[in-house]
C-alpha positions as CSV (number, residue, x, y, z in Angstrom):
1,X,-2.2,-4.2,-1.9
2,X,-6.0,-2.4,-2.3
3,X,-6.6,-4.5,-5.3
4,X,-5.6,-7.6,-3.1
5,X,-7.7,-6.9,-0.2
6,X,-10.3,-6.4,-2.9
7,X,-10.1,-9.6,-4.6
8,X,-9.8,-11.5,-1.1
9,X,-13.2,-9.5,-0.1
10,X,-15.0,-10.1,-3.4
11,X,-14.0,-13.9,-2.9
12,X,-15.4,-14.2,0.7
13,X,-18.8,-12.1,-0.1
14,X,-19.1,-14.3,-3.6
15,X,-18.9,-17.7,-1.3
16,X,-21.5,-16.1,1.1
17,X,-23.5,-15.2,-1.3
18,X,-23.7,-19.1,-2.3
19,X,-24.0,-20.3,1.0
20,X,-26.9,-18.3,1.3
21,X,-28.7,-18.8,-1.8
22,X,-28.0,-22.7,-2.4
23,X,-30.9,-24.7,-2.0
24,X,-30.1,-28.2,-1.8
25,X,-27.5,-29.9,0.4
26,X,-23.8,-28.2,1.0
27,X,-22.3,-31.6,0.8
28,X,-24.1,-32.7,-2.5
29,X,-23.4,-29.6,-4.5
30,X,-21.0,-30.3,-6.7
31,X,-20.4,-26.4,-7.9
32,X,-20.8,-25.3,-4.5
33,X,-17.3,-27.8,-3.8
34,X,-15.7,-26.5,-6.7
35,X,-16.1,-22.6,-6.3
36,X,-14.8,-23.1,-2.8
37,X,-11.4,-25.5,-4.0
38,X,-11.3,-22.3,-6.6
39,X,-12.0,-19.6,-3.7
40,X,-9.2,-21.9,-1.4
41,X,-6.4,-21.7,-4.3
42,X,-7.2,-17.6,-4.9
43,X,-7.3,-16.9,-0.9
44,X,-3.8,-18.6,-1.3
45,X,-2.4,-16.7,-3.8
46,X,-3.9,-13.4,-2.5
47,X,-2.7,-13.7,1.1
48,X,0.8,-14.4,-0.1
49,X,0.7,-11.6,-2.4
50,X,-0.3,-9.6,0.3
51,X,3.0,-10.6,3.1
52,X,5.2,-9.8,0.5
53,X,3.5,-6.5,0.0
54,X,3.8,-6.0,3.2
55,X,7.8,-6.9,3.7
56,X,7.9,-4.5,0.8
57,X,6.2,-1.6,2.9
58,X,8.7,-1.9,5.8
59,X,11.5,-1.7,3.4
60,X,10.4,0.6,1.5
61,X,9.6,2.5,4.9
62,X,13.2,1.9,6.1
63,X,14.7,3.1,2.9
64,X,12.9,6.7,3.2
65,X,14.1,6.9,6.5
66,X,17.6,6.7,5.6
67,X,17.4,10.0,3.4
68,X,15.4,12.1,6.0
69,X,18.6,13.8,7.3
70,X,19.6,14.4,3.9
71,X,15.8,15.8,3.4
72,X,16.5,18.3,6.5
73,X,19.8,19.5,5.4
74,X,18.4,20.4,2.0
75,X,15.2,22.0,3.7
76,X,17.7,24.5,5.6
77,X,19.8,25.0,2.8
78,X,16.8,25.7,0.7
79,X,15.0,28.4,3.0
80,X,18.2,30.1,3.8
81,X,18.9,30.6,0.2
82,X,15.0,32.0,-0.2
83,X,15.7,34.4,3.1
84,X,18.6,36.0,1.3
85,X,16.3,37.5,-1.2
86,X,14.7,39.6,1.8
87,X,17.7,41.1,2.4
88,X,18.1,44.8,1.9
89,X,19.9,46.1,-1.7
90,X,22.7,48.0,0.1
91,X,23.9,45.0,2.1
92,X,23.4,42.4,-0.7
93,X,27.0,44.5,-2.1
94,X,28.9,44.4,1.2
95,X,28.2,40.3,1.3
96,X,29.9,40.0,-2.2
């Protein structure tokens, strides 16, 4: 997704850049027309790229929420287990 919005922000500074610095006519420059077809087509690709990134994220979102009980459980479990080392010798051989 970075690399995405990176490319789509590179693209948009590159075509202002052009804007800025061209010298004779928009309409008559011939590059100018080209680089923004090319920039059209990439700003395309890019923004599709970046929904299904996106519907990817809320799955992927949905998924870890499904194994936060499981999470929980496994966080008592494991700090129970650790708080049985702190108890004393002589009842550590009664609890056998």
């Amino acid at each position: 997704m970075t690399f995405n919005t990176k490319t789509l922000a590179n693209l948009e500074a590159g075509l202002l850049s052009r804007l800025a610095n061209s010298e004779t006519d928009l309409l008559e420059d011939v590059e100018l027309i080209d680089v923004l077809n090319d920039i059209k087509t990439k700003s395309k690709e890019v923004q599709e790229k970046l929904a299904e990134a996106k519907e990817k994220s809320i799955e992927i979102s949905e998924k870890r929420e499904q194994f936060r009980p499981v999470a929980a459980r496994g966080a008592v479990l494991y700090f129970c287990i650790v708080d049985l080392a702190i108890i004393n010798w002589m009842y550590s051989s009664s609890l056998q």
